[in-house]
Each structure stands twice: as structure tokens, then as C-alpha cells.
C-alpha positions in Angstrom: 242.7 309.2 -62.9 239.9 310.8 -64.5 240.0 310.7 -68.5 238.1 312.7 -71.1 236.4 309.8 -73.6 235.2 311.6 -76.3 234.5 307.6 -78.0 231.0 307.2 -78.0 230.8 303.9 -77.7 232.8 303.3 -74.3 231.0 306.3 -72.6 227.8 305.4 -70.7 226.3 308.4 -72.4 226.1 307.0 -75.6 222.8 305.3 -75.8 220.8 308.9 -75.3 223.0 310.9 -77.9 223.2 310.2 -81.6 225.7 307.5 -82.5 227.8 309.3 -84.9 228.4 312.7 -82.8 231.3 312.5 -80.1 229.9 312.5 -76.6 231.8 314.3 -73.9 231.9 312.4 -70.4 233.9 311.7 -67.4 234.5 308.4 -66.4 237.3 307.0 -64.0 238.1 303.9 -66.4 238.0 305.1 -69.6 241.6 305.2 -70.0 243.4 303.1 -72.7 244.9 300.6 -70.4 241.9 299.7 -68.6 241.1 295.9 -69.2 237.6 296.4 -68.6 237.1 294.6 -65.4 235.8 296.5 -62.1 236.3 293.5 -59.7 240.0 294.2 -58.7 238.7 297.6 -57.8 235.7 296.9 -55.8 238.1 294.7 -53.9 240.3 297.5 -53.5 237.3 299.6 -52.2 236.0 296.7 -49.9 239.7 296.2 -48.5 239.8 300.3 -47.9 236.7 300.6 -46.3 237.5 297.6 -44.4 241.0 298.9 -43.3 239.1 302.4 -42.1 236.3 300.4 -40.3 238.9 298.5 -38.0 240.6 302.0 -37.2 237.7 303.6 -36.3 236.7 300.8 -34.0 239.5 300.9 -32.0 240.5 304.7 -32.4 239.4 305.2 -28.5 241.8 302.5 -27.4 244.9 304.2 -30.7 244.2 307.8 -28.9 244.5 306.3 -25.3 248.3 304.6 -26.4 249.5 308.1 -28.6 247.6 310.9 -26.3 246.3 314.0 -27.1 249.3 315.3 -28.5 250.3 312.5 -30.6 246.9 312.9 -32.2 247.2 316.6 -32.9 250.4 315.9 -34.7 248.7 313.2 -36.6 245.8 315.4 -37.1 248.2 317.7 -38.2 250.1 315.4 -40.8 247.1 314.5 -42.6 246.2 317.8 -43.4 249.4 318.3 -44.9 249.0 315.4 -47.4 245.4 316.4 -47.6 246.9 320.1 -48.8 249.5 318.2 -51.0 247.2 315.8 -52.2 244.9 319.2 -53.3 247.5 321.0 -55.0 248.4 318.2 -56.9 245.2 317.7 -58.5 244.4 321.7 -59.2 248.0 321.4 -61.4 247.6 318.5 -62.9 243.8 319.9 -64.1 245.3 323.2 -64.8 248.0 321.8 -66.7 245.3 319.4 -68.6 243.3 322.8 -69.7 246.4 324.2 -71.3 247.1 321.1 -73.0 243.8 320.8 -74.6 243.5 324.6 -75.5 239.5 324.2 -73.7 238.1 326.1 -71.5 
């Protein structure tokens, strides 16, 4: 989730600004809970991109087994949680906005 740090110290930013004025940046693990270590998430990203390498090797022999049909329904599904996934994020940033009062 992304976070808005406005600490200067944990923002990669803060070496080029001066030290005692807040920096604004985005960063994906600036939040509070974060321990600090980016390991478990590069294995996460290694294991995803794994996971999409094996499907995509063996999509002819997955489209020859579901058809041309099954893969316009799945084609179809996707782009519903795609649309979902969307929407979701446009409310939660609108909704951030208003919370903040900043435009």
C-alpha cells in the first residue's frame, strides 16, 4: 500500500533536501509496520514471476485443454477483477484526498 512519509529520515529523498524541512515522497514500505527488510518481498516477487513464467510456457498446451471459449470466459473474468481491482484503488485514493484535506 502506498504511504505518504513526510519523516525525512526514512524517505530516500532526504539526503538532497535540508534535514530539518519535511520531505514529501512515495514509497511502498514506509508504513509503520514495516520491519525494514525487503527479502520476504523479493521472494514474493521471484515466486510471482516464477508462477507467471510456468503459465506462460505451457499456455498453448492450458488453451488446447479449455478451448477457445473457455479462454474468452477467462479472458473475460480477469477483466472484471482488473475493473474491480481499478475501482478499488481510485476510492481508496479519493477517499485518502478527502481525509487529508490536499489537493
Amino acid at each position: 500500500m502506498l504511504t505518504r512519509n513526510r519523516k525525512v529520515r526514512r524517505c530516500f529523498r532526504w539526503r538532497f533536501r535540508h534535514w530539518r524541512r519535511p520531505v514529501r515522497c512515495w514509497r511502498l514500505s514506509c508504513s509503520p509496520t514495516t520491519t525494514g527488510s525487503v527479502l520476504p518481498n523479493r521472494r514474493i516477487l521471484v515466486a510471482v514471476v516464477g508462477v507467471a513464467l510456468v503459465l506462460m510456457l505451457l499456455a498453448t498446451p492450458i488453451l488446447k485443454v479449455i478451448g477457445t471459449s473457455g479462454a474468452a470466459i477467462v479472458s473475460r473474468v480477469m477483466g472484471m477483477i482488473l475493473a474491480a481491482v481499478a475501482v478499488d484503488n481510485v476510492i481508496a485514493a479519493v477517499l485518502e484526498l478527502i481525509k487529508t484535506n490536499t489537493v
